[in-house]
C-alpha positions in Angstrom: -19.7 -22.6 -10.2 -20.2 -25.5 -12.7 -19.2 -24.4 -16.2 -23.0 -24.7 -17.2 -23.7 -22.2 -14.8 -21.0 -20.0 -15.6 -22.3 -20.1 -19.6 -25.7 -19.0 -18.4 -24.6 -16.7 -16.2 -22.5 -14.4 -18.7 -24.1 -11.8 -20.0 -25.3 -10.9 -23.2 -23.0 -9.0 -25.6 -25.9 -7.0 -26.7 -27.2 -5.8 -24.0 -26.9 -2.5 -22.3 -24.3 -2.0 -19.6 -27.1 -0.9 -16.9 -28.9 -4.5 -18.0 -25.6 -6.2 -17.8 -24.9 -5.0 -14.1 -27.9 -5.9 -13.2 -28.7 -9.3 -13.8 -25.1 -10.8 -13.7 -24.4 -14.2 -12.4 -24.8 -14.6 -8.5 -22.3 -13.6 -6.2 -20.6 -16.9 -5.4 -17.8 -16.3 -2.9 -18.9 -13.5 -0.7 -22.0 -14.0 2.1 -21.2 -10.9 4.4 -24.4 -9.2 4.5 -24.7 -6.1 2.6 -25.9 -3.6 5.1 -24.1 -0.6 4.8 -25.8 2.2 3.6 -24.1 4.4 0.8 -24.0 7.2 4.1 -22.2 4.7 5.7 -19.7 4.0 2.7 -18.6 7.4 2.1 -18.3 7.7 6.1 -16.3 5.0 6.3 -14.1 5.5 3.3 -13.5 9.2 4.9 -13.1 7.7 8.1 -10.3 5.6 7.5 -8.2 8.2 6.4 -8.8 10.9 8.7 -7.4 9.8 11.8 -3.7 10.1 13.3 -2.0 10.4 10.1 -4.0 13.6 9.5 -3.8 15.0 13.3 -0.4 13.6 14.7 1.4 12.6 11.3 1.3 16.3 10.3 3.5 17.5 13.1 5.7 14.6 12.9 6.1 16.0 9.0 6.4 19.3 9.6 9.2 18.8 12.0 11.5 16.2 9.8 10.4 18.3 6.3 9.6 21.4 6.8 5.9 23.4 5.7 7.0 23.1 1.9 7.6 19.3 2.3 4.9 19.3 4.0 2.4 20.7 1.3 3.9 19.2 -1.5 4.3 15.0 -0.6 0.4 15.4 0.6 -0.5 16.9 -2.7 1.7 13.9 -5.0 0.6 11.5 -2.3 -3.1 12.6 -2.4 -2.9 12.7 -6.7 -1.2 9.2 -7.0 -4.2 7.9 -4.5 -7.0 9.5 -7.0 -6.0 7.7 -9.5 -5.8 4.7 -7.5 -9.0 5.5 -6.5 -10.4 5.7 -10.1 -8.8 2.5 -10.5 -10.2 0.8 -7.5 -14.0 1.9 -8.3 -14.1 0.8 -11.5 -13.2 -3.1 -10.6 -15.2 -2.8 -7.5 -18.2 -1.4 -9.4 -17.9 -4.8 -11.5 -17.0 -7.0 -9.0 -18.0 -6.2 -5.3 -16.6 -8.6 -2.9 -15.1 -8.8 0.2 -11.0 -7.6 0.2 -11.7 -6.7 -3.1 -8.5 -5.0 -4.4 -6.8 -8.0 -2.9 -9.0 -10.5 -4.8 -9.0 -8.7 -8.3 -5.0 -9.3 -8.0 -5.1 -12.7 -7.4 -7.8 -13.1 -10.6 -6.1 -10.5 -13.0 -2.3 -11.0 -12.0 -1.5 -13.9 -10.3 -3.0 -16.2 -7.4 0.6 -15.6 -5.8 0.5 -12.1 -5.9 -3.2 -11.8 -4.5 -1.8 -14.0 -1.7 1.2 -11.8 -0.7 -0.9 -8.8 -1.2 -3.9 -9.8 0.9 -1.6 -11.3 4.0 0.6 -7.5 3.4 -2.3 -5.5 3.7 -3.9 -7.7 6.3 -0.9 -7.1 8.7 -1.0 -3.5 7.5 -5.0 -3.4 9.0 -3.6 -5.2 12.4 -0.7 -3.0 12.6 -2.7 0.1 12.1 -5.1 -1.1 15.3 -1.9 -1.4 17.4 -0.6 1.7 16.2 -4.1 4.0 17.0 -3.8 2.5 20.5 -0.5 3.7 20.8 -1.5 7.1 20.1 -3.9 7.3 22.8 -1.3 7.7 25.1 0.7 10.5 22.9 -2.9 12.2 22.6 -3.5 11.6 26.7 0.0 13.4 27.4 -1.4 16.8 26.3 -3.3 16.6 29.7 -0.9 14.6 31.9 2.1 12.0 32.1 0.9 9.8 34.6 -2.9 8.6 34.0 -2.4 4.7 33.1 -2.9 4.7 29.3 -2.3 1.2 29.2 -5.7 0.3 31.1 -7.5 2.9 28.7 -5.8 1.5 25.8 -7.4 -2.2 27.0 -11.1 -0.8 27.4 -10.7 1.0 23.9 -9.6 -2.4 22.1 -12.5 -4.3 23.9 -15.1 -2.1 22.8 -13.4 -1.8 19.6 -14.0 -5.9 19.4 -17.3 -5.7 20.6 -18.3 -3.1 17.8 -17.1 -4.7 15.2 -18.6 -8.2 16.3 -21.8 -7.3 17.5 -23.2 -6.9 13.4 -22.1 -4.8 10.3 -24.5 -2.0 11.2 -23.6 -1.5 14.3 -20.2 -0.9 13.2 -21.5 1.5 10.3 -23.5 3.3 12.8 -20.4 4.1 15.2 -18.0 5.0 12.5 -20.6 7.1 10.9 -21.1 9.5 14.4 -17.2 9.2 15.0 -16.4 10.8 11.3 -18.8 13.1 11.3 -17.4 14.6 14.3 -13.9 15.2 13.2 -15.1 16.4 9.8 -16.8 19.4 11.5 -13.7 19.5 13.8 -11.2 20.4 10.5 -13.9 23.1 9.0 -14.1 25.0 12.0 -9.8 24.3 12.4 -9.4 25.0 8.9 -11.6 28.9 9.4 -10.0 29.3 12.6 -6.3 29.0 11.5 -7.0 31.6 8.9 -8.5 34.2 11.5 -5.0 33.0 13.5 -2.9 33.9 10.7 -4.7 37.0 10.1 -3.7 38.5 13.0 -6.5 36.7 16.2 -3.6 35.0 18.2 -2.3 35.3 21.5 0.7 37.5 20.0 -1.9 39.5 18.2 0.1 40.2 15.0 -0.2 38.9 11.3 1.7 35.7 10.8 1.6 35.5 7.2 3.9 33.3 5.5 6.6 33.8 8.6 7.3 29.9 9.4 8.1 29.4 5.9 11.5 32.0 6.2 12.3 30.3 9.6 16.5 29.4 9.5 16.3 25.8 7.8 12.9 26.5 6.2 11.0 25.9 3.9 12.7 22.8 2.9 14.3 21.1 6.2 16.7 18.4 6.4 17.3 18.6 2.7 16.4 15.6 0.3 16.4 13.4 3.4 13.5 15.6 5.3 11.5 15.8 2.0 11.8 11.8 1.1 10.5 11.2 5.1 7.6 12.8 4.4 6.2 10.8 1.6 6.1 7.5 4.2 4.3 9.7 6.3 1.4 11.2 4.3 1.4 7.6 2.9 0.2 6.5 5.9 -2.0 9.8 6.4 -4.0 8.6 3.0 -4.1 5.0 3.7 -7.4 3.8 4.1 -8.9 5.4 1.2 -9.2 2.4 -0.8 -11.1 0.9 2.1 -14.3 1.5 -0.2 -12.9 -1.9 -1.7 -12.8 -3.7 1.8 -16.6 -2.8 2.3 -17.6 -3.5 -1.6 -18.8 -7.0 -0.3 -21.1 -5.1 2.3 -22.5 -2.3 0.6 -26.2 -2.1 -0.8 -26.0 -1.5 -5.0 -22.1 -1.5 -5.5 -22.5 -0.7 -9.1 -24.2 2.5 -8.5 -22.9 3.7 -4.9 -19.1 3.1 -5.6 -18.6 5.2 -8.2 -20.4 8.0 -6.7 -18.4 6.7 -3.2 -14.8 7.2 -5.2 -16.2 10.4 -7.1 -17.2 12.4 -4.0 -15.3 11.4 -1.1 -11.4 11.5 -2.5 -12.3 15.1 -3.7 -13.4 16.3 0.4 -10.2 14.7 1.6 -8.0 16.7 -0.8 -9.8 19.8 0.1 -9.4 18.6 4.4 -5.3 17.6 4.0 -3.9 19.5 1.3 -5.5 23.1 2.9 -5.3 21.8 6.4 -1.0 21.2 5.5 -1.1 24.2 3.9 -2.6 26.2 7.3 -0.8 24.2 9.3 2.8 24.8 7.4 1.6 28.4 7.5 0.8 28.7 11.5 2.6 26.1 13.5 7.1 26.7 12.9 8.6 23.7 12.1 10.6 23.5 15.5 7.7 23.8 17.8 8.6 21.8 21.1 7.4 18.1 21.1 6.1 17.7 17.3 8.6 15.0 16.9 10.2 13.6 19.9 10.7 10.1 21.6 8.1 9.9 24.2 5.9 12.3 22.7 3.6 14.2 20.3 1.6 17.7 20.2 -0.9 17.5 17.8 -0.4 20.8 15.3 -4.0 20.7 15.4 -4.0 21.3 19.4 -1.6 24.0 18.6 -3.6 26.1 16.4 -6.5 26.7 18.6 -4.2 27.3 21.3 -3.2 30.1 19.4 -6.6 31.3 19.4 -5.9 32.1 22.8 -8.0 29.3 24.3 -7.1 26.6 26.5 -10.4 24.8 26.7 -10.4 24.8 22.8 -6.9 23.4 22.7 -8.5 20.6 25.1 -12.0 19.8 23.2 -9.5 19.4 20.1 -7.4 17.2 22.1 -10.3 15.5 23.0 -12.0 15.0 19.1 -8.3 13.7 18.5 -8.8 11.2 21.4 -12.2 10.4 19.7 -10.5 9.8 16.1 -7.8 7.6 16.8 -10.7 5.7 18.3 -12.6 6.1 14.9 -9.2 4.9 12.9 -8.5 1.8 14.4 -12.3 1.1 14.9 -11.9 1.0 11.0 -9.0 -0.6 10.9 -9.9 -3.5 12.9 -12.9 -3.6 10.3 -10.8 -3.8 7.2 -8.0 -6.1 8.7 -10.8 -8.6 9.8 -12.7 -8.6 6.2 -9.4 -9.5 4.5 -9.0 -12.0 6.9 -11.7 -13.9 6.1 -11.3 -13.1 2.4 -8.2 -15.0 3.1 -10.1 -18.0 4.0 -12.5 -18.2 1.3 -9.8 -18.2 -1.0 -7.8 -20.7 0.1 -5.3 -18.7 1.7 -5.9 -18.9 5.1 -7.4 -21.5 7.3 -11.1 -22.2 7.3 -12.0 -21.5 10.5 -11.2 -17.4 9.8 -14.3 -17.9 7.4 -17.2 -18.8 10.1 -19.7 -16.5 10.5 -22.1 -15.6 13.1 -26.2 -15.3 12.3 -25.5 -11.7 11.6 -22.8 -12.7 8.8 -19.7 -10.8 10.8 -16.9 -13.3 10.4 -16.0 -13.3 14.4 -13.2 -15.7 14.6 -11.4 -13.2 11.7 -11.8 -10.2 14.3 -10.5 -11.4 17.1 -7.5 -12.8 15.3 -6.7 -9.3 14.1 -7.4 -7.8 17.3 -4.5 -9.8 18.8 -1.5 -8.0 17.7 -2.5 -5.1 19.4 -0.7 -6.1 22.4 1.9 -4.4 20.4 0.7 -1.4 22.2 2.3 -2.6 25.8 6.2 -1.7 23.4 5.4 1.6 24.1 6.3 1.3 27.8 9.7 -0.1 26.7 10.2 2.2 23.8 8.5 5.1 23.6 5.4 5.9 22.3 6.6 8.1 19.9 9.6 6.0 18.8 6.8 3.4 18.9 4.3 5.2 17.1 6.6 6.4 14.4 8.1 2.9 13.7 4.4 1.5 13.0 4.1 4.6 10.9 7.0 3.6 8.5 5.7 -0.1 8.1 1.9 0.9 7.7 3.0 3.8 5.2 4.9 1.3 2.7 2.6 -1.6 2.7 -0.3 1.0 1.7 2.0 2.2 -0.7 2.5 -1.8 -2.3 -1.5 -1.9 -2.5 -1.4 1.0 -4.9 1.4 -0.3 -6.7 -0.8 -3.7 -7.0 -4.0 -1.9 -7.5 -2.7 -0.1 -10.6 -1.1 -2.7 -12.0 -4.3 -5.3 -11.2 -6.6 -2.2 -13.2 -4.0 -2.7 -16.2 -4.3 -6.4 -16.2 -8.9 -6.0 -15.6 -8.8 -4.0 -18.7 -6.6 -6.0 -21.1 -8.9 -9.0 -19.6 -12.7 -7.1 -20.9 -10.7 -6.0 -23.7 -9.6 -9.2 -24.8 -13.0 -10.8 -24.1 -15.0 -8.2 -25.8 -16.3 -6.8 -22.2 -15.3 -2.8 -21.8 -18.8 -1.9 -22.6 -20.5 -3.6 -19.5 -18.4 -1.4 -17.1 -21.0 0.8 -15.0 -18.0 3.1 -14.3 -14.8 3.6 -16.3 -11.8 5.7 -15.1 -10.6 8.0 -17.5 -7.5 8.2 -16.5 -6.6 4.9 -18.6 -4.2 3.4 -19.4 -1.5 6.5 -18.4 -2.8 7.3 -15.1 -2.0 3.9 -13.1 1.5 3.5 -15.7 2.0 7.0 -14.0 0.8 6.4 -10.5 2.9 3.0 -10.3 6.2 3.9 -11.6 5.7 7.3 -9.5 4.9 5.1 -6.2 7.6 2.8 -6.9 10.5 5.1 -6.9 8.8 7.1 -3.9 9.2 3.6 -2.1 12.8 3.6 -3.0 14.3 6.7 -2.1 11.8 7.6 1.5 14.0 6.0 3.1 17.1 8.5 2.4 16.9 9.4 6.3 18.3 6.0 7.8 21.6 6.3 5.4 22.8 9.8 6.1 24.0 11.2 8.5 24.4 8.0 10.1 23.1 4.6 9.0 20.2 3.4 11.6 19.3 -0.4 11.2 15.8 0.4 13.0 14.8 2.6 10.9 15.9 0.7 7.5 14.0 -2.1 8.7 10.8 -0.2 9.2 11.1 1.4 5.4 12.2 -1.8 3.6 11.3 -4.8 5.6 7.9 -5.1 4.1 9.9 -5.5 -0.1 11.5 -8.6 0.8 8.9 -9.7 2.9 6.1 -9.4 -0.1 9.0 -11.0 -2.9 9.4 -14.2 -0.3 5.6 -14.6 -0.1 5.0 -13.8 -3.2 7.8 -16.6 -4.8 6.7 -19.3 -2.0 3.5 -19.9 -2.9 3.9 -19.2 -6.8 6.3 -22.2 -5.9 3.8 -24.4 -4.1 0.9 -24.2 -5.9 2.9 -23.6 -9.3 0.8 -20.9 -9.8 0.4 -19.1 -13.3 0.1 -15.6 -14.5 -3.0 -14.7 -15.7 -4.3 -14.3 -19.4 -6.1 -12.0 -20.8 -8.2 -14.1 -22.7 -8.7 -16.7 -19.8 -9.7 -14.2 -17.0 -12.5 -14.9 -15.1 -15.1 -11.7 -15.9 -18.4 -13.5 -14.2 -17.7 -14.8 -11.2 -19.0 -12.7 -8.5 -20.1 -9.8 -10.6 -22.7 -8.2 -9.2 -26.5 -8.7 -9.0 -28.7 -6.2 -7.7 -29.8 -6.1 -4.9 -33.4 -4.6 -3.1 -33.2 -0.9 -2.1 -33.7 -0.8 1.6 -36.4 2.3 2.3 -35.1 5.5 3.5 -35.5 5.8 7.0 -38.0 8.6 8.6 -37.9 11.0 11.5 -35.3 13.2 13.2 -32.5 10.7 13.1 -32.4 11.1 8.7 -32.5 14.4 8.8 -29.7 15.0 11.0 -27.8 12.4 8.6 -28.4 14.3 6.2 -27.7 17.2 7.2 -24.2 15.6 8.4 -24.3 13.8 4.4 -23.6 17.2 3.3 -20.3 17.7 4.5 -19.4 14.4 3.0 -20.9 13.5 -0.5 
């Protein structure tokens, strides 16, 4: 954009903020078609973060933490991600694009620390696709140890590659069905573990609080057990800033993220804080194979088993099989946009930014599809081991986006401020300025001390490594190309406020017939 252009295309300070949004310069960097519906949006921003961390990462809690460890780093975990969240929507509300939480740290920080950010989180997205595919085989084991995951694993990541390259919408569509399918899954788990506790289980006797007097409980493994869990229900909650990832896809940002970040963080809350509680208060903490090598039994498996049904323990099992799908179906998605925001920024090389006629940048997903050979370790490993490794290094780079998110909102609003913008926001988060001060220094010294585990009783290099490997990691990025390209941190009063903000687009008609209504009806669970 000339600097003719750009003078034209600011708006006026006297106009409302609803006028503003609306007839903002063009947006210049992004041309992913915006197909997703706002159904689609909050589907997708539910789906990315109910998945394994919800219905294997819970045992593997439980088992190192303990029920009240258990409860409590989902509920700090799941506060420190609203704010995020309030955070994220009101940027993305001004400026949808592509990787957009990445981008609005390389304009409002520093082009360094967008770069190390977007390449972290990016490896984060490929990581989580190998990771989901791992889990198929710990999910598979509940029936049997010898069907050959590895060839299901394959067929899963191809039609994960064909979904997400056929066009946006068919991606949208899938994720949409997927979701709304283990949504159900945890109301009916969530009513059914409090008829188990009341007394409808196989042992036919109240359970009560029980598991939380257990020898060890309610706090297990000490400071060490509690710290473990925060990586864990950090990976659990990652994927809620997704709605950032598809802000470059989605029909009227302005108006549908807000409501997106507004609606869908509060159902989460309500699905993992009282889904930890009921599972803290009806699975013990030492129940066989929640934490093991080879292995994992999904708490969620266990609870309906303790309804006293086996072929409800297996149709559980079975929706489990069908997130994990759902998860890195998303993942692949997220991993592939920032890709290619990569390459329109300069970051990456150009050819991660071609396109097909549908606008799906095709060479980006196929490169992020590749490191999910990682999946074949698990043969060598241990899918467990495996899984929980991935888990540690997918947990602490989400946790660095909401450090950089928070400190990127900081930078946005001294930038409008400065500029005499704040009044053209279409959403504001009213947590400013304390909540994201809060929500970094809190996530910063949780990033610090999770680790506690690998020191004591006995130091494991493995396991260091998967905590702390991504902090050097992001500091070497971060100071090689602030190096090379001499970059400079940003000023408040030399921001760039117009460049992609938003322009409104057409409202695509509501679609008719039996298909909407069942949408709807599924739309109610989620907005």
């Amino acid at each position: 954009m000339d600097i003719d252009t750009e003078k034209n295309a600011r708006p006026s300070a006297s106009g409302s903020a609803r006028h503003s949004v609306e007839h903002h310069g063009p947006v210049a960097e992004d041309r992913l078609r915006r197909a997703l519906s706002p159904r689609q949006v909050q589907m997708i921003a539910i789906g990315g973060t109910i998945g394994t961390g919800l219905f294997l990462g819970t045992g593997k809690a439980l088992a190192t933490g303990g029920p009240a460890s258990l409860l409590l780093c989902y509920a700090i975990v799941g506060a420190i991600v609203f704010v995020t969240m309030l955070c994220l929507g009101e940027m993305a509300a001004f400026v949808p694009v592509a990787g957009s939480f990445c981008t609005f740290s390389a304009r409002y920080v520093d082009d360094a620390w967008g770069f190390a950010l977007t390449w972290n989180y990016w490896f984060n997205d490929a990581v989580s696709t190998a990771a989901d595919l791992v889990a198929l085989q710990l999910v598979l084991q509940y029936w049997t140890d010898t069907f050959p995951w590895y060839a299901l694993g394959l067929i899963i990541w191809f039609l994960l590659v064909l979904a997400n390259i056929i066009n946006v919408r068919a991606y949208g569509e899938v994720e949409y069905w997927l979701c709304l399918l283990k949504v159900v899954t945890i109301v009916i788990f969530i009513i059914l573990s409090i008829v188990v506790n009341a007394g409808a289980n196989t042992m036919h006797e109240y359970i009560g609080a029980r598991n939380w007097y257990l020898p060890g409980a309610p706090f297990v493994g000490g400071i060490g057990g509690f710290a473990s869990v925060f990586v864990t229900a950090s990976f659990a909650y990652g994927g809620t800033e997704s709605i950032a990832i598809t802000a470059g896809e989605t029909k009227d940002p302005a108006r549908q993220l807000p409501r997106v970040v507004k609606n869908v963080f509060w159902r989460i809350m309500f699905f993992y804080i009282l889904s930890s509680l009921m599972i803290g208060l009806n699975v013990p903490y030492n129940y066989p194979n929640l934490n093991s090598k080879n292995t994992r039994t999904s708490p969620f498996t266990i609870a309906f088993s303790l309804a006293g049904s086996k072929v409800a323990g297996s149709f559980v099992n079975a929706v489990i099989l069908t997130s994990v799908i759902s998860a890195g179906n998303h993942a692949l998605f997220a991993g592939s946009r920032l890709l290619y925001t990569l390459s329109v920024n300069g970051h990456a090389p150009k050819v991660f930014s071609h396109l097909t006629r549908f606008q799906v940048p095709w060479v980006s997903v196929l490169f992020t599809s590749v490191i999910s050979g990682l999946l074949f370790g698990a043969s060598f490993i241990g899918a467990g081991q495996l899984w929980t490794w991935l888990q540690n290094l997918v947990g602490v780079s989400n946790q660095l986006s909401w450090i950089s998110i928070g400190i990127a909102s900081l930078r946005f609003r001294a930038g409008l401020k400065a500029q005499g913008k704040e009044h053209l926001l279409p959403f504001k988060n009213w947590t400013y300025p304390a909540g994201p001060i809060i929500a970094i220094v809190l996530n910063s010294f949780i990033v610090l001390i999770q680790g506690w585990s690998c020191f004591s009783p006995k130091f494991s290099a493995v396991d260091f490594v998967s905590y702390y490997i991504e902090l050097p990691v992001f500091a070497l990025m971060f100071v090689v190309w602030k190096l090379v390209k001499r970059t400079k941190f940003k000023r408040a009063s030399e921001m760039d406020l117009v460049t992609d903000v938003y322009t409104k687009d057409d409202v695509e008609p509501e679609e008719d017939g039996l298909v909407q209504r069942m949408k709807r009806i599924g739309g109610w669970f989620c907005f």
